[in-house]
C-alpha positions as CSV (number, residue, x, y, z in Angstrom):
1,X,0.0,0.0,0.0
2,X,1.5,3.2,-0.7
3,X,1.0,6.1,2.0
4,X,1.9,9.5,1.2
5,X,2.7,10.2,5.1
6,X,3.7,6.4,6.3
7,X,6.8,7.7,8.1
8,X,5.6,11.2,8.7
9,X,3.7,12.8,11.8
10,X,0.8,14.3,10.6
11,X,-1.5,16.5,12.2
12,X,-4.5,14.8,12.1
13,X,-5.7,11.6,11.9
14,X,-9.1,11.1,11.4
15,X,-11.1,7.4,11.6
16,X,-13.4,7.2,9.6
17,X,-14.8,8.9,6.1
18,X,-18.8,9.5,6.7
19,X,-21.3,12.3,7.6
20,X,-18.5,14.0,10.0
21,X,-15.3,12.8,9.1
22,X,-15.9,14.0,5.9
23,X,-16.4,17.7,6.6
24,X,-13.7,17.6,8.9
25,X,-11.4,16.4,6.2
26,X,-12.6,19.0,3.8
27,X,-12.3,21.7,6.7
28,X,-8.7,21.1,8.0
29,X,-7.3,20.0,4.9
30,X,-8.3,23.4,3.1
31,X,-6.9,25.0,6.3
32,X,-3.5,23.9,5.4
33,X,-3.4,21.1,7.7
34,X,-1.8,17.5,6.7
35,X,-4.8,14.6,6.9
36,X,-4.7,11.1,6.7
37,X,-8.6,9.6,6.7
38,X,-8.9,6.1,7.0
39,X,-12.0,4.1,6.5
40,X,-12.9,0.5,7.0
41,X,-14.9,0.0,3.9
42,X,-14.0,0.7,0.7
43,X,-14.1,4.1,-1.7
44,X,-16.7,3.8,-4.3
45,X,-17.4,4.8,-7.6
46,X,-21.1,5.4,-8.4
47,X,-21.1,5.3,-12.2
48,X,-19.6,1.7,-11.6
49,X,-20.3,0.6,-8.0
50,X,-23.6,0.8,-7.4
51,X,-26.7,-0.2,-9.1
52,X,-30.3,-0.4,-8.7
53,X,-30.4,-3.7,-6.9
54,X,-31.7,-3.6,-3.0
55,X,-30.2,-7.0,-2.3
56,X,-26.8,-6.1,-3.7
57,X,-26.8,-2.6,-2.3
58,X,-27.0,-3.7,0.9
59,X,-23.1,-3.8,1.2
60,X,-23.5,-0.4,1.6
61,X,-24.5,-0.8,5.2
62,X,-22.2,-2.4,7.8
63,X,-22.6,-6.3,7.4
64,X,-19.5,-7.0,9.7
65,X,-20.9,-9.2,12.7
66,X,-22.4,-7.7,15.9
67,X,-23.7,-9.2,19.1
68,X,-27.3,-7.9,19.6
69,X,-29.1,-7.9,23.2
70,X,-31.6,-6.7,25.3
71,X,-35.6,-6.7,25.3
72,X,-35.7,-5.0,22.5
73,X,-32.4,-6.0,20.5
74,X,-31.8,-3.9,17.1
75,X,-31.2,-5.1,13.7
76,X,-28.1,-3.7,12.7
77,X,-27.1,-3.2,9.2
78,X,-28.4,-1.1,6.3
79,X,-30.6,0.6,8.1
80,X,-28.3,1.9,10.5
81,X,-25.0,2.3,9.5
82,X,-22.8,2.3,6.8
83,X,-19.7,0.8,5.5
84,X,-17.4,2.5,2.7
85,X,-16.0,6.0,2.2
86,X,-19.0,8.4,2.9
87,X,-20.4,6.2,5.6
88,X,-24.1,6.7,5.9
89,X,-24.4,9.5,3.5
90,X,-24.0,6.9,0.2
91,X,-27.2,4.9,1.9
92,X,-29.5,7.6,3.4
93,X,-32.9,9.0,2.0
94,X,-31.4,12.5,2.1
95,X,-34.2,14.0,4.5
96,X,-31.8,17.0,6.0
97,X,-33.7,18.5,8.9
98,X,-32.8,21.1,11.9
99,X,-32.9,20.3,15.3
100,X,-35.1,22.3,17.4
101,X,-34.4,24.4,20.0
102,X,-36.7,22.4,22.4
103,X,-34.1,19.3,21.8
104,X,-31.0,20.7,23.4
105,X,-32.8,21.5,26.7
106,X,-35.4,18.5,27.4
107,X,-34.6,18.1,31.0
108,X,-35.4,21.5,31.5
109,X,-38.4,21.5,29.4
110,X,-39.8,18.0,30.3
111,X,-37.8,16.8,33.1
112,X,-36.4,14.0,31.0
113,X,-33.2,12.9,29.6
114,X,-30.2,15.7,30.1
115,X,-29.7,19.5,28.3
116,X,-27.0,19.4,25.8
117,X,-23.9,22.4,26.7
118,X,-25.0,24.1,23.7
119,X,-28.5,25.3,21.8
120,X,-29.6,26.0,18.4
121,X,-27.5,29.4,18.8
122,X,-24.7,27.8,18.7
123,X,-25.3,25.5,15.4
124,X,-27.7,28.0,13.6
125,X,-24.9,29.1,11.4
126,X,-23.5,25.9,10.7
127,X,-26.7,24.4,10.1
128,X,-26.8,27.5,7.2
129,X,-23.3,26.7,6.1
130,X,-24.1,23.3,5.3
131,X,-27.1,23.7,3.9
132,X,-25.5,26.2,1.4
133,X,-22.7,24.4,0.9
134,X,-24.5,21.3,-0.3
135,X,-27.7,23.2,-2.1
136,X,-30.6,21.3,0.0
137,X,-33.9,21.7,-1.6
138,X,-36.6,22.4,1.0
139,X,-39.9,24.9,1.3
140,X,-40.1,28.2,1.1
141,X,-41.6,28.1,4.6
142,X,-41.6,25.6,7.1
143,X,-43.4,25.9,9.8
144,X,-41.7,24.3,12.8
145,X,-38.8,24.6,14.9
146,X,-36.7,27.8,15.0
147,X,-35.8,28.1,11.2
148,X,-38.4,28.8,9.0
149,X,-36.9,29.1,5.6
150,X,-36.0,29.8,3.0
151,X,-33.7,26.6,1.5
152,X,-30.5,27.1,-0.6
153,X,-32.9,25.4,-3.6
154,X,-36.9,25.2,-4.0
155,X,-38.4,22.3,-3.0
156,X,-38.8,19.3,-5.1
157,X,-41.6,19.0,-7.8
158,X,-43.8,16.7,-8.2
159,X,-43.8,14.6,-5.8
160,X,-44.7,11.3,-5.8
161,X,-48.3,9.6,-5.6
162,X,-47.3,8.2,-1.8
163,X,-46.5,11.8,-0.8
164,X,-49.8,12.9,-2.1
165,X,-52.1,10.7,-0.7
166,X,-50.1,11.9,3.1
167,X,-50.8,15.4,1.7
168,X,-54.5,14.7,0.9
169,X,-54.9,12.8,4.4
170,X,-53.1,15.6,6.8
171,X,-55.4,18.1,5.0
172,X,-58.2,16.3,5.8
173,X,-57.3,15.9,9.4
174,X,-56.2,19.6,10.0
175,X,-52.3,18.8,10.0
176,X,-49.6,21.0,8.6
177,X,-47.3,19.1,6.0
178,X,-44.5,20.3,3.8
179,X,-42.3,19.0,1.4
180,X,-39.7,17.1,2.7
181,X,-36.3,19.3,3.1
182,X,-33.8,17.1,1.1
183,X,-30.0,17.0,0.4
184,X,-30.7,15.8,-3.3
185,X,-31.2,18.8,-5.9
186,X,-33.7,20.1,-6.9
187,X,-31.2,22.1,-10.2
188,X,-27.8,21.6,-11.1
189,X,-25.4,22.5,-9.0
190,X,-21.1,22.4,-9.1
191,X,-21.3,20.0,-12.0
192,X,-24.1,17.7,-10.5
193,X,-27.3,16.8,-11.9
194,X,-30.8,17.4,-10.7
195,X,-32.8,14.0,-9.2
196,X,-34.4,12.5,-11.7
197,X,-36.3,10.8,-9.3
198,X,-35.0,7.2,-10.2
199,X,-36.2,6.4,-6.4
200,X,-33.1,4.0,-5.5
201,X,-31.6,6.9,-2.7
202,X,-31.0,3.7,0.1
203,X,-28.9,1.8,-2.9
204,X,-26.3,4.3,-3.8
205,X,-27.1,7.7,-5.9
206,X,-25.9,6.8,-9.6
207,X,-26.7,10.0,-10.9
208,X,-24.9,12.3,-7.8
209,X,-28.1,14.2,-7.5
210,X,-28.1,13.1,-3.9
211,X,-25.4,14.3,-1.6
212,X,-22.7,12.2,0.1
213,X,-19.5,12.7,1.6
214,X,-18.2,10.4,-0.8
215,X,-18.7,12.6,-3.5
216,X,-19.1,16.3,-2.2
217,X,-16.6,16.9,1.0
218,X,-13.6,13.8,0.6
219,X,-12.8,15.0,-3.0
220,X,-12.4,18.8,-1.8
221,X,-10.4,17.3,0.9
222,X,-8.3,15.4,-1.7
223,X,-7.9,18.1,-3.6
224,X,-6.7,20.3,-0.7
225,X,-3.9,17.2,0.0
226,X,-5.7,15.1,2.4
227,X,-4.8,11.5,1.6
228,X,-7.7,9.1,2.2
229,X,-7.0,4.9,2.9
230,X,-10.1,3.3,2.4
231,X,-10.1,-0.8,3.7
232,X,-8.0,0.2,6.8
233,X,-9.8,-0.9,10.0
234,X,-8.9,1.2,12.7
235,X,-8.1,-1.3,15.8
236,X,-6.4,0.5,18.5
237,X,-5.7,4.6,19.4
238,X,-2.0,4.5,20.5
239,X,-1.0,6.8,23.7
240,X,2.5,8.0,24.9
241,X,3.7,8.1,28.3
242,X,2.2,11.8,28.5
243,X,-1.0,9.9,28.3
244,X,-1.7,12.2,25.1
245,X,-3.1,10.2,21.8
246,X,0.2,9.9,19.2
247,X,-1.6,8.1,16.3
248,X,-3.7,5.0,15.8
249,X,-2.6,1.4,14.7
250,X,-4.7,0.2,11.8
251,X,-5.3,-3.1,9.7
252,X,-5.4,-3.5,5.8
253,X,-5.5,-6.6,3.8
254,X,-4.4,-8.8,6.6
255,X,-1.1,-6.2,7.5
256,X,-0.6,-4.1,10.8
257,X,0.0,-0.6,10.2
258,X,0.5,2.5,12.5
259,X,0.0,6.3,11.5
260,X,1.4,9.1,13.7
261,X,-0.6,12.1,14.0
262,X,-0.7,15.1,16.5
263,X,-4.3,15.2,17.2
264,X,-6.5,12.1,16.6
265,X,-10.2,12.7,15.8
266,X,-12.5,9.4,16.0
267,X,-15.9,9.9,13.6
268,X,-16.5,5.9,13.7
269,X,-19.9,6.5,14.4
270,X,-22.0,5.0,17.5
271,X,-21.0,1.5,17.6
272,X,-17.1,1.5,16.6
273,X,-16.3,4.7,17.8
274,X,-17.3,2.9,21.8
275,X,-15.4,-0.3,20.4
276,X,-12.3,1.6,19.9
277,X,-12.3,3.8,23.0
278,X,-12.8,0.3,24.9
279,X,-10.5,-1.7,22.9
280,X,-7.5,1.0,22.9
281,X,-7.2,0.3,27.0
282,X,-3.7,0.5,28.5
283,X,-2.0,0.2,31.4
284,X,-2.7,4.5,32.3
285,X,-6.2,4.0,30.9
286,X,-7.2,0.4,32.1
287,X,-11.1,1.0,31.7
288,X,-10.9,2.0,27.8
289,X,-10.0,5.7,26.7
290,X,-11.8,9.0,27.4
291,X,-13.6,6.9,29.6
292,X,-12.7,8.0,33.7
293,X,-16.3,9.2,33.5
294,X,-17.4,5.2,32.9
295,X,-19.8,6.9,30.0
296,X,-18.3,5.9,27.5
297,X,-20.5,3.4,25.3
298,X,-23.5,4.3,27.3
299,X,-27.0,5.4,27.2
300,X,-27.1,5.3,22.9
301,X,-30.0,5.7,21.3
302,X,-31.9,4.6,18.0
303,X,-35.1,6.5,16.8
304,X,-38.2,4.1,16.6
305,X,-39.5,3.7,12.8
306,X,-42.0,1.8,12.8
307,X,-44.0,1.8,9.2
308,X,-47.8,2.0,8.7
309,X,-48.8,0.6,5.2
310,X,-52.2,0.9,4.0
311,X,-54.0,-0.2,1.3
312,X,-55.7,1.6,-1.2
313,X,-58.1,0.9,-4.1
314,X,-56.2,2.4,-7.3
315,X,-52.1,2.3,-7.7
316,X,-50.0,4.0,-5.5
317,X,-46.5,3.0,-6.5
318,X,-44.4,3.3,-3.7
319,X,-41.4,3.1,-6.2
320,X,-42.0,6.1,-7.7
321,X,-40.0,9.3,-7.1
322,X,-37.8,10.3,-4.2
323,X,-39.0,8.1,-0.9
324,X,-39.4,10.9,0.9
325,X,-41.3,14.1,-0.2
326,X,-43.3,14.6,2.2
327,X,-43.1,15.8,6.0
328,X,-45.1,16.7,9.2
329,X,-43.8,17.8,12.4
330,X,-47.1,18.7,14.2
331,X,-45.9,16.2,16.5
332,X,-42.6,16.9,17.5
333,X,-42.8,18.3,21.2
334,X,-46.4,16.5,22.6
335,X,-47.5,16.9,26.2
336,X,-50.0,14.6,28.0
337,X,-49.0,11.1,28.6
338,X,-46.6,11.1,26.3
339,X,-43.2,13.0,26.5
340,X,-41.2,14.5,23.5
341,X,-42.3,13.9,19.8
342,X,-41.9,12.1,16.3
343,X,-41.6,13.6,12.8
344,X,-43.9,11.7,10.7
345,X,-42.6,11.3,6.5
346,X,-44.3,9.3,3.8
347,X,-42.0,7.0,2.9
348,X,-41.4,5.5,-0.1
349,X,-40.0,1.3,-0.2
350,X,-38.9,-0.9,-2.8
351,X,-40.0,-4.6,-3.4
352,X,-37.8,-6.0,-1.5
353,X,-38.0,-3.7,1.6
354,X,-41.7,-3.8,1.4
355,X,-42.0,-8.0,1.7
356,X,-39.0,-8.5,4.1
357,X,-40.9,-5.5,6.2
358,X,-44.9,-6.5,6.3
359,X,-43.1,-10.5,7.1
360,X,-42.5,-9.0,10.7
361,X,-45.5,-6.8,10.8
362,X,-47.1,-10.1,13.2
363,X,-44.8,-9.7,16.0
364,X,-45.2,-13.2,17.5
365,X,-47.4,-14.5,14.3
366,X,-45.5,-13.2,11.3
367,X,-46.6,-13.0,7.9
368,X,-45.7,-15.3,5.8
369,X,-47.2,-17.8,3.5
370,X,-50.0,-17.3,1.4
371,X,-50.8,-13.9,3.1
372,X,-47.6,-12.4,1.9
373,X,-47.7,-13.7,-1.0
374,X,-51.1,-11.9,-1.6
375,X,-49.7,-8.8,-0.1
376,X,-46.8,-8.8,-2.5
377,X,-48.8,-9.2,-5.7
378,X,-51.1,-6.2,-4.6
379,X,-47.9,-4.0,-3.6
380,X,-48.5,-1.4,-6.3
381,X,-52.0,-1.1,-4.2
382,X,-49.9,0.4,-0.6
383,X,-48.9,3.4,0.6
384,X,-46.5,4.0,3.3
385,X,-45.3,6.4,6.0
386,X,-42.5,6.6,8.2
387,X,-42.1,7.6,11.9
388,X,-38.7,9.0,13.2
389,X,-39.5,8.8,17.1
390,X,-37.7,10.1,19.8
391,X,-36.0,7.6,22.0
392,X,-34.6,9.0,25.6
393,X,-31.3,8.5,27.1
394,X,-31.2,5.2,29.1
395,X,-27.9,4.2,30.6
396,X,-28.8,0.6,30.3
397,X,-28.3,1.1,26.3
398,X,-24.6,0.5,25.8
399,X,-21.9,-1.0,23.5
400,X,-19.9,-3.1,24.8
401,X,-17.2,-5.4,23.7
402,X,-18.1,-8.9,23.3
403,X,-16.0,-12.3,24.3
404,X,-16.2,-12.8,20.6
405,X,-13.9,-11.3,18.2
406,X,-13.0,-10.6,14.4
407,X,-10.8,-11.7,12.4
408,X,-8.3,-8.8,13.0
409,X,-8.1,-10.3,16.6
410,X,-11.0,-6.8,17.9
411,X,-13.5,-8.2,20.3
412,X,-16.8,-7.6,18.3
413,X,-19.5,-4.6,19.4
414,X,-22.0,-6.0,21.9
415,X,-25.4,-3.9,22.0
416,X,-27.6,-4.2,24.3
417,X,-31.1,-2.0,23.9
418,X,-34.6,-2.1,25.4
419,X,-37.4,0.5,25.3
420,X,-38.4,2.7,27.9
421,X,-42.1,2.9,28.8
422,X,-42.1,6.4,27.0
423,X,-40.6,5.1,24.1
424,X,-43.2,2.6,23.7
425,X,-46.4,5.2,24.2
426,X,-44.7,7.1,21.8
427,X,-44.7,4.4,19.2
428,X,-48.4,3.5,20.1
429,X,-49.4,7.8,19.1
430,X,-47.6,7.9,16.1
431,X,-48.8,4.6,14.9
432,X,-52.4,6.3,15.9
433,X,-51.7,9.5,13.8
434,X,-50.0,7.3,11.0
435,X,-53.3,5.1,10.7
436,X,-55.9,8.1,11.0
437,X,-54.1,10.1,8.0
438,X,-54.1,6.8,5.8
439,X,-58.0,6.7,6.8
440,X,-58.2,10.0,6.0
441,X,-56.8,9.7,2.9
442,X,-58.9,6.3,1.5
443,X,-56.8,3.7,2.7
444,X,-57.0,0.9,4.6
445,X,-54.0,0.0,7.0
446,X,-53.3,-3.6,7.2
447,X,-50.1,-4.0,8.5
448,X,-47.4,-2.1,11.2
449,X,-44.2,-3.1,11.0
450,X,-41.9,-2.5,14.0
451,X,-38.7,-1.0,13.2
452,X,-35.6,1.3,14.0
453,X,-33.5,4.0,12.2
454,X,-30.2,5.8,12.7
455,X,-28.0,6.0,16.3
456,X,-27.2,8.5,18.4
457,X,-25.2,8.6,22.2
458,X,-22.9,6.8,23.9
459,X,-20.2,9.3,24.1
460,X,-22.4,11.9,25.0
461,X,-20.9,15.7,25.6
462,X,-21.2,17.7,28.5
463,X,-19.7,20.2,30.8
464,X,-19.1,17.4,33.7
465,X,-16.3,15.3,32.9
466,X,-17.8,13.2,35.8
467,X,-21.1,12.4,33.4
468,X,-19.8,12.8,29.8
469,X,-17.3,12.2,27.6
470,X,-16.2,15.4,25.4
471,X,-17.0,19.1,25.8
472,X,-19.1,20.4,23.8
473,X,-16.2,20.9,20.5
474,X,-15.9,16.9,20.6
475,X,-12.6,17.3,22.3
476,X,-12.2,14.2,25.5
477,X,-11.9,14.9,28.7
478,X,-9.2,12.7,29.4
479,X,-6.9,13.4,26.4
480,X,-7.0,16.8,25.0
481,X,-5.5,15.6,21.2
482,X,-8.2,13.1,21.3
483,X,-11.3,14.2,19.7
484,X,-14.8,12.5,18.8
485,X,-17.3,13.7,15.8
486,X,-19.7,11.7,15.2
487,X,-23.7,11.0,16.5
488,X,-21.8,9.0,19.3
489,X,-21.9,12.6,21.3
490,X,-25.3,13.6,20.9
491,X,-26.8,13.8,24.7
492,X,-30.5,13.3,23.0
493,X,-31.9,12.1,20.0
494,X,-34.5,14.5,19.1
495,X,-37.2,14.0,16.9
496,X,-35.8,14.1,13.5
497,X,-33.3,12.5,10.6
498,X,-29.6,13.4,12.3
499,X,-27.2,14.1,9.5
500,X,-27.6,17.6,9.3
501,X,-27.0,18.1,12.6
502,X,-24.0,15.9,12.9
503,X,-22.5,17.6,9.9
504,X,-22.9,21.2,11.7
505,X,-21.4,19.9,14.8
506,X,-18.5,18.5,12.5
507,X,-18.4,21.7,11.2
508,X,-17.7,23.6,14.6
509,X,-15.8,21.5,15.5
510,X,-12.9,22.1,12.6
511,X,-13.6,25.6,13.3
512,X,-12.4,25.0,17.0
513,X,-9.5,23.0,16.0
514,X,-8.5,25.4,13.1
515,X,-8.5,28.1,16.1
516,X,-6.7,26.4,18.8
517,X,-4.0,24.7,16.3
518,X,-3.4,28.4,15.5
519,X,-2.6,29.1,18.9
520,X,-0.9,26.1,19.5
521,X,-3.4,25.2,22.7
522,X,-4.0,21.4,21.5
């Protein structure tokens, strides 16, 4: 393998090439700064690596084992992670919202969970950098949460049949819907096309109408002179005798490697980026790095997903278009039995998706058989939407490492997750609200299908090094040339799709580290 700094101390080292690692590459690198990125997966080529096949496509998603437990144990994979240069970004639907203001403070608000250090202040104009900087079509209005509007690009047009029929049924029912704010254009824009609404987003965007790291933010960081080493997994974070991080020892095609760096920033994302802090334990840091506080790998969360599908009398087409073009946060912040909210999207599905979904939709008594089979010949007849549900802090959620390990010799990711009563009243409204606009709208719902959707947590910041892991800039507690950017620091998960805000706090973040590299203060 050839390295352009293998014998060279650079000055940052990040793991990992997705939503944040990305714009930090792009950030420092253009700052002057030398980068090495290394990435487990490997760096793809749209035109030639990905097609319009769901089975196939899901490579995209991290398919490396993981040991699963709890009540309520997750299915990790596609739907949660990804694997490759531009992690998650290659594999998401592109829905780009804002956090609200409400989400940074819900234990003062509602008692539950824990404030973040920071509010919507402090990412508002990173939130607009981004935005800008990727061209993400939206409303002219919309009508929640502290930014109203208007989007770098107008909103998508048309949108699809499924996002019509949730138009026609929050109408009917008095709720306020919008389309969907979306990091796939809407016009051209630096030499990439408009969506031509092919609707395979989840499998890899041929076209690069769609956003991703892979294609936006690591080839400015390139460009700039970052040098990016796809197929290197990251297995330890090497520490001197000053108990500061020196570099991080890494594995590619069977060999050991090591790369020096002066500052080492992990964007892993919620289940390595715990695995590494745990497995990178020394002799001065016996209990795993960054980790006196004993948070580390603690109290993650998921958002529930759980799907509604409904049938209707006439073609829908959930193929069709975009799969998501329609939104409605009317329930974001509830009060009265249930705490916090849920964003509600219609939600497009392939084939695929749609029969491996409705199979589990039984819960003790799936579907199978002859019912599916009906179900499956009928699937132009259903329409679909989405919940993205809030899920609260639990400490009892962790990743952990396992007794089990790869084949790099890395004890595998153990997580453990169960709902909270909350949680579960939560899912029980929105499936309510999901059903009633699909009523609303002519439809008959037939099946609910339990599910989950992105992670957030378990290096959580805060101001307390006693009860988090990082300040609010990403930057350990423990080791102050240790960094982590990724969702594993969010303190809540709020009520809506994360990338955005994972890419503004990425964004502050190189800000920081631009600032205090200038004064020498790392």
């Amino acid at each position: 393998m050839k390295r352009k700094y293998e014998n060279e101390t650079v000055d940052v080292v990040i793991v990992g090439a997705g939503a944040a690692g990305g714009v930090l590459a792009k950030e420092l690198s253009e700052a002057g700064m030398r980068i090495v990125v290394l990435d487990a997966g490997p760096f793809r080529d749209p035109q030639h690596d990905f097609a319009s096949d769901e089975l196939a496509m899901k490579q995209l998603g991290w398919q490396d084992t993981r040991i699963v437990d709890g009540a309520d144990p997750l299915q990790m994979g596609h739907n949660n992670s990804g694997k490759g240069v531009g992690g998650g970004t290659v594999h998401f639907t592109g829905v780009f919202l804002r956090f609200h203001e409400t989400d940074f403070k819900s234990r003062t608000l509602d008692g539950v969970g824990e404030d973040w250090p920071i509010g919507y202040a402090d990412l508002g104009p990173y939130y607009d950098k981004v935005e800008k900087e990727i061209a993400v079509s939206g409303p002219k209005y919309f009508p929640w949460g502290s930014f109203h509007g208007p989007y770098p690009y107008p909103e998508r047009d048309p949108i699809s049949p499924n996002a019509q029929l949730f138009a026609k049924g929050c109408e009917k029912l008095g709720i306020r819907w919008v389309v969907s704010p979306l990091a796939i254009l809407s016009a051209p824009f630096e030499g990439r096309p408009p969506c031509i609404n092919r609707g395979f987003c989840t499998q890899g965007c041929m076209p690069n109408a769609k956003f991703s790291t892979l294609i936006v933010h690591i080839p400015k960081a390139i460009r700039a002179g970052a040098e990016v080493l796809p197929d290197c997994m990251v297995t330890q974070v090497n520490v001197g005798k000053d108990g500061r991080a020196t570099g991080v020892t890494f594995v590619h095609n069977g060999k050991t490697y090591e790369q020096r760096a002066k500052l080492v920033i992990i964007s892993a994302y919620v289940v390595e980026t715990p695995r590494l802090l745990l497995n990178s334990a020394n002799a001065q840091f016996p209990n795993g790095l960054a980790n006196s506080s004993g948070w580390v790998g603690k109290a993650f969360m998921t958002h529930s997903s759980n799907d509604v599908y409904a049938r209707f009398d006439h073609d829908v087409r959930l193929y069709k278009g975009t799969p998501v073009l329609a939104t409605t946060q009317d329930f974001y912040h509830l009060t009265g039995g249930v705490t916090r909210g849920y964003t509600l999207h219609a939600r497009g599905v392939r084939p695929l998706s749609f029969a491996q979904g409705i199979s589990k939709s039984g819960g003790s008594r799936p579907v199978w058989g002859t019912r599916l089979r009906e179900a499956v010949l009928d699937y132009n007849a259903y329409a679909r939407i989405t919940m993205v549900g809030e899920v609260l802090p639990d400490p009892g959620n962790t990743v952990t490492l396992s007794e089990c390990k790869d084949s790099n010799g890395m004890p595998l990711a153990k997580v453990t997750f169960s709902y909270g009563d909350n949680d579960k009243r939560l899912i029980d409204h929105a499936v309510g609200t999901m059903k009633d606009i699909l009523k609303a709208a002519g439809g008959r719902p037939e099946f609910v299908v339990p599910d989950t959707a992105h992670l957030m947590g378990g290096c959580r910041m805060g101001s307390d090094p006693e009860s988090s892991v990082v300040n609010s800039y990403g930057q350990t507690h423990d080791i102050p040339n240790l960094f982590i950017c990724d969702a594993s620091i969010f303190v809540t998960s709020g009520a809506g799709n994360p990338t955005n805000t994972v890419m503004a706090l990425a964004s502050r973040t190189a800000d920081y580290i631009k600032e205090k590299a200038n004064l020498r203060e790392l």
